[in-house]
C-alpha positions in Angstrom: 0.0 0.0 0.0 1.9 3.5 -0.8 0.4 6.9 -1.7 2.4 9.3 -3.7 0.0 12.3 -4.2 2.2 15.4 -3.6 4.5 17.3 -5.3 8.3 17.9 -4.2 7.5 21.0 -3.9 4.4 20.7 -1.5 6.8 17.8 0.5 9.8 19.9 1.0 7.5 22.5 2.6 6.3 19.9 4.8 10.0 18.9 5.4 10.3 22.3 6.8 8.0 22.8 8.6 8.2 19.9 10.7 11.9 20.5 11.3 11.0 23.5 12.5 7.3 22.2 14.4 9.5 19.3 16.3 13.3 20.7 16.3 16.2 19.0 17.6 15.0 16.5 20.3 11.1 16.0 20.1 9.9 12.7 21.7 10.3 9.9 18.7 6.7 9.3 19.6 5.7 13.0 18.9 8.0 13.1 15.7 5.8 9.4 14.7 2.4 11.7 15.7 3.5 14.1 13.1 3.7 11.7 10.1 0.9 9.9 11.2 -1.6 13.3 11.2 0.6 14.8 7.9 0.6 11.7 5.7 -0.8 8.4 6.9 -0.5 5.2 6.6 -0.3 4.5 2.8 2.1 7.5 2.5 4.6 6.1 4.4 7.3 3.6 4.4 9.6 2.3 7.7 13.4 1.0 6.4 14.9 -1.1 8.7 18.4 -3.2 8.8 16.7 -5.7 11.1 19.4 -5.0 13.8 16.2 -4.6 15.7 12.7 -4.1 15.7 12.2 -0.7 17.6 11.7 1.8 14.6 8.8 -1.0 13.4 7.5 -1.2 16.2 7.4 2.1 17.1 5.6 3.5 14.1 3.2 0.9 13.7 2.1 2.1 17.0 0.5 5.2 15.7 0.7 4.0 12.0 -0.9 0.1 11.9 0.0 -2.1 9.2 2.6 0.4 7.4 5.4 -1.0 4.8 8.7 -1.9 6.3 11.5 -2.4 3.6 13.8 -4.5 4.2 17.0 -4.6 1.6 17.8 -8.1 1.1 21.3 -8.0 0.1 21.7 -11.7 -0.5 24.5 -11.4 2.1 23.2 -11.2 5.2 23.5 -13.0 8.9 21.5 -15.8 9.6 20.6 -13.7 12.8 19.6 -10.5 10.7 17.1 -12.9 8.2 15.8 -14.2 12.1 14.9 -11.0 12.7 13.3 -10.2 9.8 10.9 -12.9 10.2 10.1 -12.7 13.5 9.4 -9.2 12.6 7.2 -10.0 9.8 4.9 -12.8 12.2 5.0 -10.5 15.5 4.2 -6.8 14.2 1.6 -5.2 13.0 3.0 -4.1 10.1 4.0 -4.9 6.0 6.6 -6.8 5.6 8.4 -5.9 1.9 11.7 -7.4 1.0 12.7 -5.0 -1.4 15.5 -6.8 -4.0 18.4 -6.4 -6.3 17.9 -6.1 -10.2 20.5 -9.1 -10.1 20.6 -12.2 -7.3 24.4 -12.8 -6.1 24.9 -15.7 -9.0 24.2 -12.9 -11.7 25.9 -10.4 -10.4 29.4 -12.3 -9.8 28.9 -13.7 -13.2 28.8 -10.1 -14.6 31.0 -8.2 -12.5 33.3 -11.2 -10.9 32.9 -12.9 -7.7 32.7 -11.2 -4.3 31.9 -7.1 -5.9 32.2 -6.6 -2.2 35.9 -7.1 -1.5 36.7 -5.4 -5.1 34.1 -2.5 -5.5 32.6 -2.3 -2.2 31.0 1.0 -3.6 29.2 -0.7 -6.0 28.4 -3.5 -4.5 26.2 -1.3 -2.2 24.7 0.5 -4.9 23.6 -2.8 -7.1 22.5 -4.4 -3.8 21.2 -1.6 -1.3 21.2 1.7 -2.9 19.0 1.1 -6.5 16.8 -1.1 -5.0 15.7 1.7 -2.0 16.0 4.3 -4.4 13.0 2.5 -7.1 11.5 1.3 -3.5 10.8 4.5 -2.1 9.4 5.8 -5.3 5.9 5.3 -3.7 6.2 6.8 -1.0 6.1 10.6 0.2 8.0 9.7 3.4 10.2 7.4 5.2 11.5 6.1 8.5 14.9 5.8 9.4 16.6 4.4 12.8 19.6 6.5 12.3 20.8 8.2 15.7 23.5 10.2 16.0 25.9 9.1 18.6 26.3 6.1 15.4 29.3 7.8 14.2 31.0 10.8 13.5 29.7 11.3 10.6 25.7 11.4 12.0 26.3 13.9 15.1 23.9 16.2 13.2 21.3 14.2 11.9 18.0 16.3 12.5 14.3 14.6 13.2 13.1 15.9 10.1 14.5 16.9 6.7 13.8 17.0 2.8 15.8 13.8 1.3 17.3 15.4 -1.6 18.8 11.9 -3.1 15.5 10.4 -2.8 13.0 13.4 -3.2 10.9 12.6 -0.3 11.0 14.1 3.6 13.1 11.7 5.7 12.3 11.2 9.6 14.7 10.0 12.1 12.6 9.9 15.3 15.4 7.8 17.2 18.2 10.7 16.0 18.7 11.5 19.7 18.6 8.1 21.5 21.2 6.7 23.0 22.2 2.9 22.1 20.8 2.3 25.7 18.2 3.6 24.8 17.1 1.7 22.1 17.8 -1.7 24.2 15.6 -0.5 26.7 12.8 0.4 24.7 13.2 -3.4 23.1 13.2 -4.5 26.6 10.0 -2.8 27.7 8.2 -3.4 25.0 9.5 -7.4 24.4 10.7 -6.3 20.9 12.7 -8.4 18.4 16.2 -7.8 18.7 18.8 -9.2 16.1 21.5 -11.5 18.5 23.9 -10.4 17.1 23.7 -6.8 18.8 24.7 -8.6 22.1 27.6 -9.9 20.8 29.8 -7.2 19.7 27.8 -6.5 16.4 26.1 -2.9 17.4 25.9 -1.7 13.5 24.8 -5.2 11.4 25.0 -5.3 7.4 25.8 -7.5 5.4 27.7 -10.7 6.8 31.3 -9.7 4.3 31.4 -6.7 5.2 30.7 -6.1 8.9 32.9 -7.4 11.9 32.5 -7.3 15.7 33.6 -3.9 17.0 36.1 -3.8 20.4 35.3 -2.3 23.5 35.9 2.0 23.5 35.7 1.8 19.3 32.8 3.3 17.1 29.9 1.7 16.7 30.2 1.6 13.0 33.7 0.9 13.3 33.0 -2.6 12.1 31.9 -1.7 8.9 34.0 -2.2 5.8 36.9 -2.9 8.4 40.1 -0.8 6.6 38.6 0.8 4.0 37.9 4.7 4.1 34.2 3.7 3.4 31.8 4.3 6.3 28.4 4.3 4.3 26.7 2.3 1.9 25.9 6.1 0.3 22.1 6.0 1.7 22.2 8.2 4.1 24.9 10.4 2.9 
């Protein structure tokens, strides 16, 4: 179910004006209130990495039966595909696997085996990147569970904002929890959590590319391990 009636003009002044109507640290269940009385259910999509199942959770709260896309890489944890389906049988939401033009076969056939260790870049894009990007072409606005003690490079990530790469308003409502946080909300409200985030995996991708992550280090320090990449380029 998606709705795509508005015009990028109309949804960048809506981007605005709920930057402006929630700020910098609005409750994620105000910032959830917001889409939910702007755009409505079949307006809206939920991405998740299936690390865990807060930001699901969370929205369908307010927003019942709403599309979570899920970007399945072909390369992922057992764990992370657990969580997925627990996901899928324990919320009330719409479960979407949104997938590659090419399955792993085809795309080591035509670009050699493991892109990942050769063209990490591109890998992502095949993979994660083109498939969000014709994905969210439904939608007027999506859900992120970005938070901005992730990394460096996310220290300024807002609640609200126009998604230039995408042409739709993006929403972080968890941009100011704290990794605690976001265990403790799973906890209270007995919410699937990917195993892996317990041990020493507290940014999950795809199974190549991601490695546990020592005590004191960045929590994306894990991903694509020695190379001066630190995003797959979708929220960049």
């Amino acid at each position: 179910m998606t709705g795509h009636d508005r015009t990028s003009e109309e949804l960048r002044a809506l981007a605005l004006q709920g930057n402006e109507e929630l700020g910098w640290d609005s409750p994620a269940n105000d910032v959830v209130a917001w889409v939910a009385r702007e755009f409505g259910v079949a307006a809206t999509a939920v991405a998740s990495s299936m690390a865990d199942a807060v930001l699901p959770h969370l929205v369908s709260q307010q927003l019942p039966g709403v599309d979570v896309l899920f970007l399945e890489t072909g390369y992922h944890f057992p764990e992370t595909l657990a969580t997925r389906n627990e996901v899928a049988g324990s919320l009330d939401v719409n479960l979407v696997d949104v997938l590659p033009a090419l399955t792993v076969e085809e795309q080591d056939r035509r670009y050699g085996r493991d892109l990942f260790g050769t063209d990490p870049a591109w890998c992502c894009a095949l993979r994660k990147m083109d498939p969000l990007k014709n994905a969210l072409a439904g939608y007027d606005v999506w859900f992120t569970g970005v938070r901005r003690d992730e990394a460096p490079t996310r220290t300024t990530t807002p609640l609200v904002t126009w998604d230039t790469q995408h042409e739709l308003v993006k929403v972080n409502p968890l941009a100011a929890w704290s990794f605690d946080d976001l265990l403790e909300y799973a906890r209270s409200h007995q919410v699937p959590v990917n195993l892996l985030l317990s041990n020493g995996y507290p940014s999950i991708g795809c199974r190549p590319c991601t490695r546990p992550v020592a005590p004191g280090e960045d929590p994306r320090a894990g991903r694509w391990a020695g190379l001066a990449k630190t995003e797959c380029g979708i929220h960049q």
